[in-house]
Short mmCIF file of the C-alpha atoms (twelve columns), coordinates in Angstrom:
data_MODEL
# 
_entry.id   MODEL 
# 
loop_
_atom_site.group_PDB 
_atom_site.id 
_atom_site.type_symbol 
_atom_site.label_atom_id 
_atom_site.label_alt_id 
_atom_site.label_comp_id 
_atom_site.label_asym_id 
_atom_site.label_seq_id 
_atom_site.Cartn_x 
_atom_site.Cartn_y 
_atom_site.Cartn_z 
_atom_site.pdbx_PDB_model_num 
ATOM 1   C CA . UNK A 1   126.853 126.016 52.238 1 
ATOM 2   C CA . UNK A 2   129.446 128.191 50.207 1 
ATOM 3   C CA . UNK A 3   129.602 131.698 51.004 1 
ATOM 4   C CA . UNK A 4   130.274 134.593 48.666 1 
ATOM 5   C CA . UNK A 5   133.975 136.129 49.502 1 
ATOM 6   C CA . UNK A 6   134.888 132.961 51.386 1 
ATOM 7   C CA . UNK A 7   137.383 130.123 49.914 1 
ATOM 8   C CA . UNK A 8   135.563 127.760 47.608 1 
ATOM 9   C CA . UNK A 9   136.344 123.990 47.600 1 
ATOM 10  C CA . UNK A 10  139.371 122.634 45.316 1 
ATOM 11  C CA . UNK A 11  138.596 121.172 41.483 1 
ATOM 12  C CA . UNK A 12  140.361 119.463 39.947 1 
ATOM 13  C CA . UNK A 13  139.559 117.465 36.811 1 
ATOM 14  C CA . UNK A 14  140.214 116.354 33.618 1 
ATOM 15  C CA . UNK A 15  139.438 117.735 30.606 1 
ATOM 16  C CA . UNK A 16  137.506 116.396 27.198 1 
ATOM 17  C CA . UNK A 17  140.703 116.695 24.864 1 
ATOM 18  C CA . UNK A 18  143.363 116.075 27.433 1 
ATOM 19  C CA . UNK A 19  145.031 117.979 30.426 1 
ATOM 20  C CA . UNK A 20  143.330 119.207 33.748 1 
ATOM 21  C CA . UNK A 21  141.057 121.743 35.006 1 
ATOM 22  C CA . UNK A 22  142.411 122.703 38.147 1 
ATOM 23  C CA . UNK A 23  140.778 125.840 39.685 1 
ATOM 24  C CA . UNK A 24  143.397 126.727 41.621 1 
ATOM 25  C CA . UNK A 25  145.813 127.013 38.897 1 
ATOM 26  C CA . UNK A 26  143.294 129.259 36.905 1 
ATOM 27  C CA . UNK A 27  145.171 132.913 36.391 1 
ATOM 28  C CA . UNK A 28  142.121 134.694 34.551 1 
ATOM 29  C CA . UNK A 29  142.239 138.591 35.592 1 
ATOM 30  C CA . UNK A 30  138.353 138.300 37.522 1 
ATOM 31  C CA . UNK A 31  137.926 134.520 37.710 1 
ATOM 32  C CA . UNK A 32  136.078 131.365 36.319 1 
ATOM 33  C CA . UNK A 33  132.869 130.637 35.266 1 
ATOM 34  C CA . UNK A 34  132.150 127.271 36.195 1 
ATOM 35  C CA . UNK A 35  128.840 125.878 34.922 1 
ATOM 36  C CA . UNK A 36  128.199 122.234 36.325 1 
ATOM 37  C CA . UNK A 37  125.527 120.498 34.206 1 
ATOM 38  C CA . UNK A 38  123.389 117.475 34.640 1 
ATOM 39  C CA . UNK A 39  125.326 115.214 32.019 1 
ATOM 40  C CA . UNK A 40  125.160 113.992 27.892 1 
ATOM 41  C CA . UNK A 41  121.568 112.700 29.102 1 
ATOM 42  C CA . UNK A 42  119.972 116.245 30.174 1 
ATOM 43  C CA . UNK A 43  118.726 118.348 26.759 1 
ATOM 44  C CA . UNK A 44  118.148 121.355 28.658 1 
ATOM 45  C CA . UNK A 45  121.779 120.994 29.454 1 
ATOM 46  C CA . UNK A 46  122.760 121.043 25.886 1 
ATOM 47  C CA . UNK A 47  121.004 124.176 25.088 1 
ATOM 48  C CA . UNK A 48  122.233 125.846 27.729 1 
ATOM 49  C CA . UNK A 49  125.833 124.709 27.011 1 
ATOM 50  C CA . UNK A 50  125.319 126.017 23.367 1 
ATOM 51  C CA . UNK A 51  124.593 128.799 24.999 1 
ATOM 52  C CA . UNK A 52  127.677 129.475 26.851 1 
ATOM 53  C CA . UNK A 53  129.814 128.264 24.197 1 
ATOM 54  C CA . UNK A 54  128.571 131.617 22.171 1 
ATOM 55  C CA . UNK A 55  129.125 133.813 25.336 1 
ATOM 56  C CA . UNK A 56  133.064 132.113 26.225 1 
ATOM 57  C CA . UNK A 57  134.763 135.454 23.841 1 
ATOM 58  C CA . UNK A 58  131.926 137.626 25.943 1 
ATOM 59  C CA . UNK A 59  133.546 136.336 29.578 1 
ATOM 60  C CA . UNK A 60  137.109 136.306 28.373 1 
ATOM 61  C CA . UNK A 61  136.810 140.241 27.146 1 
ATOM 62  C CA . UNK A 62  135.849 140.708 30.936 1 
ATOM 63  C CA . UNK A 63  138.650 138.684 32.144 1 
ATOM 64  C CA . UNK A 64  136.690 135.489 33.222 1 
ATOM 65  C CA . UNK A 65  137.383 132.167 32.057 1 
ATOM 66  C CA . UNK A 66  134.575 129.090 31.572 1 
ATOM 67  C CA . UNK A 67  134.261 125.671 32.209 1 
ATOM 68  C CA . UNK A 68  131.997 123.058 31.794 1 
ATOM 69  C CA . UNK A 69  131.668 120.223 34.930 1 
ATOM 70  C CA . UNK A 70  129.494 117.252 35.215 1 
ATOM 71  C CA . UNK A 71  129.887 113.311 36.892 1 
ATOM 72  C CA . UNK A 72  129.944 112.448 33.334 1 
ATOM 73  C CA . UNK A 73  132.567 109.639 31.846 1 
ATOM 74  C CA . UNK A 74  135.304 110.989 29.329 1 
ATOM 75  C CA . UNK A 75  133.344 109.461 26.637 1 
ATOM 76  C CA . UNK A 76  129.844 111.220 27.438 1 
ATOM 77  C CA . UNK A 77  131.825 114.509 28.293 1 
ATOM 78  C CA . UNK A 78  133.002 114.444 24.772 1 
ATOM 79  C CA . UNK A 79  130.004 113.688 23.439 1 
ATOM 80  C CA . UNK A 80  128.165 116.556 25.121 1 
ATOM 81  C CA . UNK A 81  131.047 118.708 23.616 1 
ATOM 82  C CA . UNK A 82  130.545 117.754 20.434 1 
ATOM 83  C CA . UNK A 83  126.476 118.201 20.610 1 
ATOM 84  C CA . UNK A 84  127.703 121.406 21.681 1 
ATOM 85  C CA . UNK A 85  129.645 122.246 18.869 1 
ATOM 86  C CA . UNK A 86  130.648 125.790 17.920 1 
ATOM 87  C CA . UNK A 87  134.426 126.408 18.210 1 
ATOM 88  C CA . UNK A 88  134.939 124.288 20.578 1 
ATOM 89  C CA . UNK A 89  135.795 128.055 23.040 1 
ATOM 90  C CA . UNK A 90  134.540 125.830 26.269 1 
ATOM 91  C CA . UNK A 91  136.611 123.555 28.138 1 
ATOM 92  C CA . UNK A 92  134.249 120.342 29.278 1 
ATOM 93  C CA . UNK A 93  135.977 118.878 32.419 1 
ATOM 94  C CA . UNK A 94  134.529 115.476 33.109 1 
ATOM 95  C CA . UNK A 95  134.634 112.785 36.564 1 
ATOM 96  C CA . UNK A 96  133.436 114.857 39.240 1 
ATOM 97  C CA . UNK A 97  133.411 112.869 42.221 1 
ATOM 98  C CA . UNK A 98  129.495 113.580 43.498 1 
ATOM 99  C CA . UNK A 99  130.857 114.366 46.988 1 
ATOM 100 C CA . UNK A 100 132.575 116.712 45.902 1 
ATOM 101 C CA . UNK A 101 129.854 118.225 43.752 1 
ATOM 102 C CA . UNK A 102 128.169 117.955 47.641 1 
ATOM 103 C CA . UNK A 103 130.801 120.195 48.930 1 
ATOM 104 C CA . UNK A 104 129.924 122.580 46.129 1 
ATOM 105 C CA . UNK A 105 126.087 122.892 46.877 1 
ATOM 106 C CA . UNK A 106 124.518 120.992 44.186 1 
ATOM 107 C CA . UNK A 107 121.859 118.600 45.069 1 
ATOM 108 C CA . UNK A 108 122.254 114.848 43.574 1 
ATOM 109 C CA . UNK A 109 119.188 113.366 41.842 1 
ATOM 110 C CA . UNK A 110 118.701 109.605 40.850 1 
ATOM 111 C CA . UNK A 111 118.021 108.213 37.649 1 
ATOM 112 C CA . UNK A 112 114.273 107.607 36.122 1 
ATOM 113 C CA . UNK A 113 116.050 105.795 33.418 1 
ATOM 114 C CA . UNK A 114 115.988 106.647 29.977 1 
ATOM 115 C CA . UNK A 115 115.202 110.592 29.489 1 
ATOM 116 C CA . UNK A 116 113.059 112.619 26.585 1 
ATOM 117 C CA . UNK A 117 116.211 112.083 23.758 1 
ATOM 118 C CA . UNK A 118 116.603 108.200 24.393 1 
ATOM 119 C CA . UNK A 119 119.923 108.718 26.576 1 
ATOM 120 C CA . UNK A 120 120.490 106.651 29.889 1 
ATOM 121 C CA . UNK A 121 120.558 109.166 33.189 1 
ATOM 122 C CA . UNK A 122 123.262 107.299 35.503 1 
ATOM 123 C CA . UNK A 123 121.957 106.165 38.460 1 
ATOM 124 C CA . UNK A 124 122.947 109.104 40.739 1 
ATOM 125 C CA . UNK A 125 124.126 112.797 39.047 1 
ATOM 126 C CA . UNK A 126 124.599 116.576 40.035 1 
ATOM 127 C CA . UNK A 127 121.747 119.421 39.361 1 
ATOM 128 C CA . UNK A 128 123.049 122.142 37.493 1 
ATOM 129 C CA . UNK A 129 124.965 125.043 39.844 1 
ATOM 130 C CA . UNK A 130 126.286 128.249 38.025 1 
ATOM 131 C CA . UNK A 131 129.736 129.478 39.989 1 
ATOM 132 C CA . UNK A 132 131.879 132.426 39.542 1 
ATOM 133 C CA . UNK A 133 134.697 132.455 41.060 1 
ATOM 134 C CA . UNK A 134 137.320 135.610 42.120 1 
ATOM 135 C CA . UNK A 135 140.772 134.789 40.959 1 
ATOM 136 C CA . UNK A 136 141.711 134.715 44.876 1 
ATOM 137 C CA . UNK A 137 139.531 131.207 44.921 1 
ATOM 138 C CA . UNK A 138 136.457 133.139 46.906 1 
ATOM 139 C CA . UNK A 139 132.777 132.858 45.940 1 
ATOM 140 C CA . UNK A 140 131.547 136.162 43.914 1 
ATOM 141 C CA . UNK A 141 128.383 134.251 42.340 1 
ATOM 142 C CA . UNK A 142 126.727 131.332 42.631 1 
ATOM 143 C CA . UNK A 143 122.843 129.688 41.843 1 
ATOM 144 C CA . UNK A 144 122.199 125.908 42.613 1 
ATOM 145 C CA . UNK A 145 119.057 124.046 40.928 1 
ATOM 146 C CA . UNK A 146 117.065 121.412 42.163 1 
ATOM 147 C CA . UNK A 147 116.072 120.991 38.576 1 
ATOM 148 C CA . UNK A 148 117.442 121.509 35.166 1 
ATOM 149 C CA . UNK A 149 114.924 124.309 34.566 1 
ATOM 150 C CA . UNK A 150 115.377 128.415 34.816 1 
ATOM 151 C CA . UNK A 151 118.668 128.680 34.717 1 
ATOM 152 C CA . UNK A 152 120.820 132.201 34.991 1 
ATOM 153 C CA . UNK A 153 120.857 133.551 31.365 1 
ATOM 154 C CA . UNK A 154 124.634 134.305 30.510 1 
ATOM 155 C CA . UNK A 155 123.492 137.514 28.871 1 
ATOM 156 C CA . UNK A 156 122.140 139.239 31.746 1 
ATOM 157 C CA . UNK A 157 125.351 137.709 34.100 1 
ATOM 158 C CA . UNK A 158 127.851 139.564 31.120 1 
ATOM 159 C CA . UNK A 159 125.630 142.861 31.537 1 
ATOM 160 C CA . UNK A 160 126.134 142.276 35.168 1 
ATOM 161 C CA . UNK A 161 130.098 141.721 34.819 1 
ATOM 162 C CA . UNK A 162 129.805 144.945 32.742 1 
ATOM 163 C CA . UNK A 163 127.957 146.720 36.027 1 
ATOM 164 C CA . UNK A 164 130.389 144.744 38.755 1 
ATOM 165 C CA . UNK A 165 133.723 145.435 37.460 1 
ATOM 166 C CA . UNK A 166 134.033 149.315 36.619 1 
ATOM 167 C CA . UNK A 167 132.048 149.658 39.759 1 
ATOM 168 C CA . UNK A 168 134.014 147.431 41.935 1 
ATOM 169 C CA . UNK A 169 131.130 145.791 43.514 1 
ATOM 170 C CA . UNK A 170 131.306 143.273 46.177 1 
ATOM 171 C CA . UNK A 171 130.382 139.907 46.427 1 
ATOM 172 C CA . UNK A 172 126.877 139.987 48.049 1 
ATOM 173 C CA . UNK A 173 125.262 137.418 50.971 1 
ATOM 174 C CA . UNK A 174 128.260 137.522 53.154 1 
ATOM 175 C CA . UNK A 175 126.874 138.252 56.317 1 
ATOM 176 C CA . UNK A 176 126.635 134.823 58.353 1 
ATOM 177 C CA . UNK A 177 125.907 136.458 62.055 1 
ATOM 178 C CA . UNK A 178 122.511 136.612 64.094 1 
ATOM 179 C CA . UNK A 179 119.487 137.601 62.421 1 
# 
């Protein structure tokens, strides 16, 4: 289990468009957003991403940078970024070994075949998990799904960045002794 203020595991991907995500190379002033998403299949994904994609100038005025993770292929990675759309703000990394979407929390589902829009689930895939991450490379937030529904809203977690940072609050669930 990751632990807020504690080192999260290393990323490292590829990204829709060319070069690499690599989290430890990120040098935004409070850290990265990393949403990991279902995959091109999930439509709840999709709205959600469009989402984000609106919100990437919102994060980036507060010094936090975004990406976009899935298991997905190049090809479907691109092709969720272009359902996307919008300016194209969020980076779509793509190839993420499912272990180490295990080491990150998120629970792996299998496929029921074809989904609502017609699109193939592969035959194993990440739930969604919503990650920030302190520049240092520690946990600040993070929210794992067993399914893709009720996600964080990205409003309320920029009105939260807008609470955390003047106030300097900490990173929250730390405590891992006796209870």
């Amino acid at each position: 289990m990751l632990m807020p203020r504690q080192t999260t595991p290393p990323l490292s991907l590829p990204l829709v468009g060319g070069g690499r995500f690599d989290l430890s190379a990120e040098t935004s002033t409070r850290g990265t957003l990393i949403c990991f998403y279902r995959g091109l299949h999930c439509p709840i994904c999709a709205t959600y991403l469009k989402e984000l994609e609106k919100r990437v100038a919102d994060f980036a005025e507060r010094g936090v940078a975004c990406v976009a993770v899935s298991s997905d292929s190049e090809e479907r990675a691109l092709a969720m970024a272009e359902k996307v759309g919008g300016e194209r703000a969020l980076r779509f990394a793509y190839d993420l070994p499912l272990a180490e979407a295990r080491d990150w929390g998120l629970y792996i589902s299998t496929s029921r075949g074809k989904t609502s829009i017609g699109i193939e689930e592969p035959a194993l895939f990440s739930e969604p998990g919503l990650f920030l991450v302190a520049p240092e490379r520690t946990l600040y937030y993070g929210a794992v799904q067993t399914m893709p529904f009720v996600r964080p809203h990205f409003s309320e977690l920029v009105a939260a960045l807008d609470f955390a940072i003047p106030n300097n609050y900490p990173a929250r669930g730390e405590y891992t002794g006796a209870v």
